[in-house]
C-alpha positions in Angstrom: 0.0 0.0 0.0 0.9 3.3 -1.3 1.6 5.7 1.8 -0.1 9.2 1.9 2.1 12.1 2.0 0.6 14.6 5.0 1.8 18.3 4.7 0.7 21.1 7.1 -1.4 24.4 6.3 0.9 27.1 6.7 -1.6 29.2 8.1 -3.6 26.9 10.7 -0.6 24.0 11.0 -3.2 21.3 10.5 -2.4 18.5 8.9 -4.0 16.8 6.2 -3.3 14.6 2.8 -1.5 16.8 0.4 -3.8 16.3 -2.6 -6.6 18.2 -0.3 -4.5 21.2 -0.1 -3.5 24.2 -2.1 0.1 24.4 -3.1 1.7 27.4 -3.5 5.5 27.7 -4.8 8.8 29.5 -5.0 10.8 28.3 -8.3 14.3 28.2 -8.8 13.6 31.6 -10.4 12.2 33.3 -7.4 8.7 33.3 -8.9 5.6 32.6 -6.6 2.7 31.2 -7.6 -0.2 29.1 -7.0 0.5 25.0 -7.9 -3.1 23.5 -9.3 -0.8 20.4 -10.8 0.8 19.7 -7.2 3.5 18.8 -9.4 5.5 22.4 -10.4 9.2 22.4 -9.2 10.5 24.2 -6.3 10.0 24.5 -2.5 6.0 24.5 -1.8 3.9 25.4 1.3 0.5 24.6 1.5 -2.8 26.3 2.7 -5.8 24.0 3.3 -9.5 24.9 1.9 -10.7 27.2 4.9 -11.7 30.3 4.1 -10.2 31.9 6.9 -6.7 30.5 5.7 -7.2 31.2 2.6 -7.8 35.0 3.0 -5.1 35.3 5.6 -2.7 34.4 2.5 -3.4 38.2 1.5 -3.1 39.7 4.8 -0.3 38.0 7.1 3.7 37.5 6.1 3.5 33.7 6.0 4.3 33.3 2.9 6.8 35.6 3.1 8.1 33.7 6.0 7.9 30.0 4.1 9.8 31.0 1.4 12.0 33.7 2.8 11.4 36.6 0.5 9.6 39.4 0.5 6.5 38.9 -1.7 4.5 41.7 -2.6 1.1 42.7 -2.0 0.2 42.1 -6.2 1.7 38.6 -5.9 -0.6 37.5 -2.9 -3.5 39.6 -4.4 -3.1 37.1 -7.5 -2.5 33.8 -5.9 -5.5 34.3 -3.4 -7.6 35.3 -6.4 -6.2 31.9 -8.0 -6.9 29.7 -5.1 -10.8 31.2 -5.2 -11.5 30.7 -8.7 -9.9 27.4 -8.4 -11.7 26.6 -5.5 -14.9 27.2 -6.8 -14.7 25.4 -9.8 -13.6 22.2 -7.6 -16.8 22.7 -5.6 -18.5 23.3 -8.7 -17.7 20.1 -10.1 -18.2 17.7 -6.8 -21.5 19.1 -6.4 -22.5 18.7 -10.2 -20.9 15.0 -9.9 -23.0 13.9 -7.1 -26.5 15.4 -8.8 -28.4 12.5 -10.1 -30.6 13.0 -13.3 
């Protein structure tokens, strides 16, 4: 049996399967972004689906912190604005799965 890899919300420190968390990344580059393949190279923290975690990317220095770079205000505007969209859509799909015609 495969094991599960568990990662931490950066925000709340609760742990949880990584495939149920967002990613968010810091490339070799020094670019920041938000991860929706889990899969992008370069050192990744992770913020799980609450909402108060997820608007706390835009207002605290966690990030900033994880990755040890000052990110600007833009960059989190964007990747919180990312997360959303991405996050609805998700929802949006699990709830039209589990309709029954």
């Amino acid at each position: 049996m495969k094991k599960v890899p568990i990662r931490s919300c950066l925000i709340c420190r609760e742990k949880s399967d990584k495939r149920r968390l967002f990613r968010i990344v810091k490339n070799k580059d020094g670019e920041i972004f938000f991860d929706k393949t889990l899969k992008a190279n370069g050192r990744g923290a992770y913020v799980c689906d609450s909402e108060d975690c997820i608007e706390k990317i835009k207002n605290t220095n966690k990030l900033d912190k994880a990755f040890e770079i000052e990110i600007s205000k833009d960059v989190k505007e964007k990747i919180y604005d990312q997360i959303c969209e991405f996050k609805n859509i998700k929802e949006g799909n699990v709830h039209g799965n589990n309709k029954s015609s």
